[in-house]
C-alpha positions as CSV (number, residue, x, y, z in Angstrom):
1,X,276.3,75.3,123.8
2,X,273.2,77.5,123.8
3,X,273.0,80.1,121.1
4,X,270.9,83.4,121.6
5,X,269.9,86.2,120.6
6,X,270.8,90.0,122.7
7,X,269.3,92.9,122.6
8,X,270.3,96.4,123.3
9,X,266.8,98.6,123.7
10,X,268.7,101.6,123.8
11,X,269.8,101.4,120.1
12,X,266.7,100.0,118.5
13,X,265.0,102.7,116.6
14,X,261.9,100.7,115.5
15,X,262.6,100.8,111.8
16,X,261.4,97.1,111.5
17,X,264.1,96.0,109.5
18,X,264.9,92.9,111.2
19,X,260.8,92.1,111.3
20,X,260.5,92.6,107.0
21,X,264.3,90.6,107.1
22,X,262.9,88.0,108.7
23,X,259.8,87.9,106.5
24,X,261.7,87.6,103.8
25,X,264.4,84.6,104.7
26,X,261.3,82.7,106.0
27,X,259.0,83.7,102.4
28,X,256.2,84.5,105.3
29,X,253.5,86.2,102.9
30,X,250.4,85.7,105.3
31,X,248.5,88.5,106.8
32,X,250.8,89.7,109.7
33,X,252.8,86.5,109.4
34,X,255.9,87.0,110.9
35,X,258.6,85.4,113.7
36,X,259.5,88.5,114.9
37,X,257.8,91.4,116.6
38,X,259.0,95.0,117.4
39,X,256.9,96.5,120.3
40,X,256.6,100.6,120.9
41,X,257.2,101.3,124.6
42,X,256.0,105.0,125.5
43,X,256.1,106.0,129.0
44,X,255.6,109.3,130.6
45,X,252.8,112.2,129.6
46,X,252.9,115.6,127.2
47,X,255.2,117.6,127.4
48,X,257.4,114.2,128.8
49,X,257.1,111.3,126.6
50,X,259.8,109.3,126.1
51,X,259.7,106.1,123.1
52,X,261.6,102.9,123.2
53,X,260.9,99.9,120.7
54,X,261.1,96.0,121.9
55,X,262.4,93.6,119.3
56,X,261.9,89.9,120.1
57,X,261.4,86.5,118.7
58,X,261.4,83.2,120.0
59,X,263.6,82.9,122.7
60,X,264.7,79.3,122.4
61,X,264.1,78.4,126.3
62,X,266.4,76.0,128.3
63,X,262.8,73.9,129.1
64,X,260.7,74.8,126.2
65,X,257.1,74.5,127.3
66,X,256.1,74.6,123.7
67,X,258.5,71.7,123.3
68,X,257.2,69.9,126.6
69,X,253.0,70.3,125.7
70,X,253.8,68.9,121.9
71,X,251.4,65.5,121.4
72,X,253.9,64.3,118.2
73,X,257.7,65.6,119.8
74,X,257.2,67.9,116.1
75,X,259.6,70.4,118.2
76,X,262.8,69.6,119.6
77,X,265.6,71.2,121.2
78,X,269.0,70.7,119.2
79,X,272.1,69.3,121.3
80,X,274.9,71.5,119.5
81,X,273.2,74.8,119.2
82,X,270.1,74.8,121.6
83,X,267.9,75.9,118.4
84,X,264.3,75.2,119.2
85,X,262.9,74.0,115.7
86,X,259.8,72.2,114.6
87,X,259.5,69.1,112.3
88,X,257.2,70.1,109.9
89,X,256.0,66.6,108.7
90,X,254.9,65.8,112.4
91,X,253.3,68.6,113.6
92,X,249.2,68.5,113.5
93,X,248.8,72.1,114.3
94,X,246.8,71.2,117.5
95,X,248.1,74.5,119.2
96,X,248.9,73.5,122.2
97,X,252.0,74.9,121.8
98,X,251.1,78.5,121.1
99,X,248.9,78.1,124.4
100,X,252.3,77.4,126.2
101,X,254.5,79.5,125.0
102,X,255.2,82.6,127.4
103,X,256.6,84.6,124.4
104,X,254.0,83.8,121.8
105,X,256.8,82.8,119.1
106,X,254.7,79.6,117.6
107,X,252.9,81.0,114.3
108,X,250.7,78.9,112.0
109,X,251.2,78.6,108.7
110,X,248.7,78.9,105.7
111,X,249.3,74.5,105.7
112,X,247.9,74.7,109.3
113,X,251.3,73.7,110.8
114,X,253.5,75.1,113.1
115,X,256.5,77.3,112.4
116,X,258.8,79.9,114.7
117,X,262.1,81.5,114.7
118,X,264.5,79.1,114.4
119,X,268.0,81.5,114.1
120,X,267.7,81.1,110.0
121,X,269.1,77.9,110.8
122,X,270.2,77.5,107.6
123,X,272.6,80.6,107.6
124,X,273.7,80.0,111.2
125,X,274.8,76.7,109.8
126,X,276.7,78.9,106.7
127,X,279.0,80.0,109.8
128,X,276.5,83.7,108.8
129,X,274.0,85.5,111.5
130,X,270.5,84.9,111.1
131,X,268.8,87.7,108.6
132,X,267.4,90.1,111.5
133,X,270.7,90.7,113.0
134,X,272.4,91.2,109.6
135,X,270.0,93.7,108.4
136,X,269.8,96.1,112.1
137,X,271.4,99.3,110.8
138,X,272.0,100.6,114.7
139,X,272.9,96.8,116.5
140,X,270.4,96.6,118.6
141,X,270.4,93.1,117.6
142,X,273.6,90.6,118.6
143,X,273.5,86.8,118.3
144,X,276.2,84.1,119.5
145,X,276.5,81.9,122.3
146,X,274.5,82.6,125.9
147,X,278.0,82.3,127.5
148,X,279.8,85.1,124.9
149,X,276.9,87.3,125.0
150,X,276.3,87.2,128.7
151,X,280.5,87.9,129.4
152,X,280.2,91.0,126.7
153,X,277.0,92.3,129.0
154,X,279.0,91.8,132.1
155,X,281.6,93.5,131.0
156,X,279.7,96.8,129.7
157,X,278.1,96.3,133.1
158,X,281.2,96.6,135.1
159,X,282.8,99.3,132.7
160,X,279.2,101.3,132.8
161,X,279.7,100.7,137.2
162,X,283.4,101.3,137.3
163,X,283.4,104.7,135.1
164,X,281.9,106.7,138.0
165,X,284.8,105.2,140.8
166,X,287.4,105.6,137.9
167,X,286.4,109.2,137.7
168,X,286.2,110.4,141.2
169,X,289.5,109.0,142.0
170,X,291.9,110.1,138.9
171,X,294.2,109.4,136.7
């Protein structure tokens, strides 16, 4: 099983809540230290702008090329949950897998070693969600399993595609 997080851009409102949640459960207190990032999107010109916000953190990749460039193996993939995490004790804080990563997830800490988002681990473990998704006060933010997040898309897909048809030809 592969666990994930999902993200709905038209709900996020960019209040940062699941960045300062995030800082919190992980006690990051560095200068802009933090595993996840909330992006302003604007598009368009005055009088026309339009503003959307990206929330993302790691994304926990099938073939993690942070994972594969590691010198030590300090980050591994977990069989049960997919959870990309890194063992602390091994890493050397070389780099290389900041240079990899597509996302830019890997963050060092103030011990020079590499940390990321790893789901709060410890709550997903609890059976609870990790501490972003908790705190988003509109759901932008879901988190479950790629297969039970990817159905629920497919399914407000086809209900988003089928409300036209179901209009046009009546009760």
């Amino acid at each position: 099983m592969q666990i994930g997080f999902s993200f709905n851009v038209s709900r996020c409102s960019g209040c940062m809540a699941c960045v300062v949640a995030c800082q919190d459960e992980n006690d990051l207190h560095g200068d802009g230290l933090n595993f996840r990032h909330v992006t302003r999107l604007e598009k368009g010109q005055f009088p026309a702008v339009s503003m959307s916000f990206l929330s993302l953190a790691c994304q926990h990749c099938g073939d993690a090329p942070c994972m594969m460039v590691c010198p030590t193996g300090a980050i591994y993939k977990r069989d049960k949950d997919g959870i990309v995490d890194v063992h602390q004790e091994i890493c050397v804080g070389c780099h290389s897998c900041a240079l990899a990563c597509p996302f830019g997830a890997p963050r060092y800490l103030e011990n020079g070693k590499m940390s990321k988002c790893h789901f709060c681990v410890a709550r997903v473990e609890d059976g609870r969600e990790p501490a972003c998704v908790r705190v988003c006060p509109t759901k932008a933010l879901g988190f479950g399993s790629m297969d039970s997040l990817s159905r629920q898309k497919a399914e407000k897909a086809s209900m988003f595609l089928l409300e036209p048809l179901m209009k046009v030809s009546g009760p």
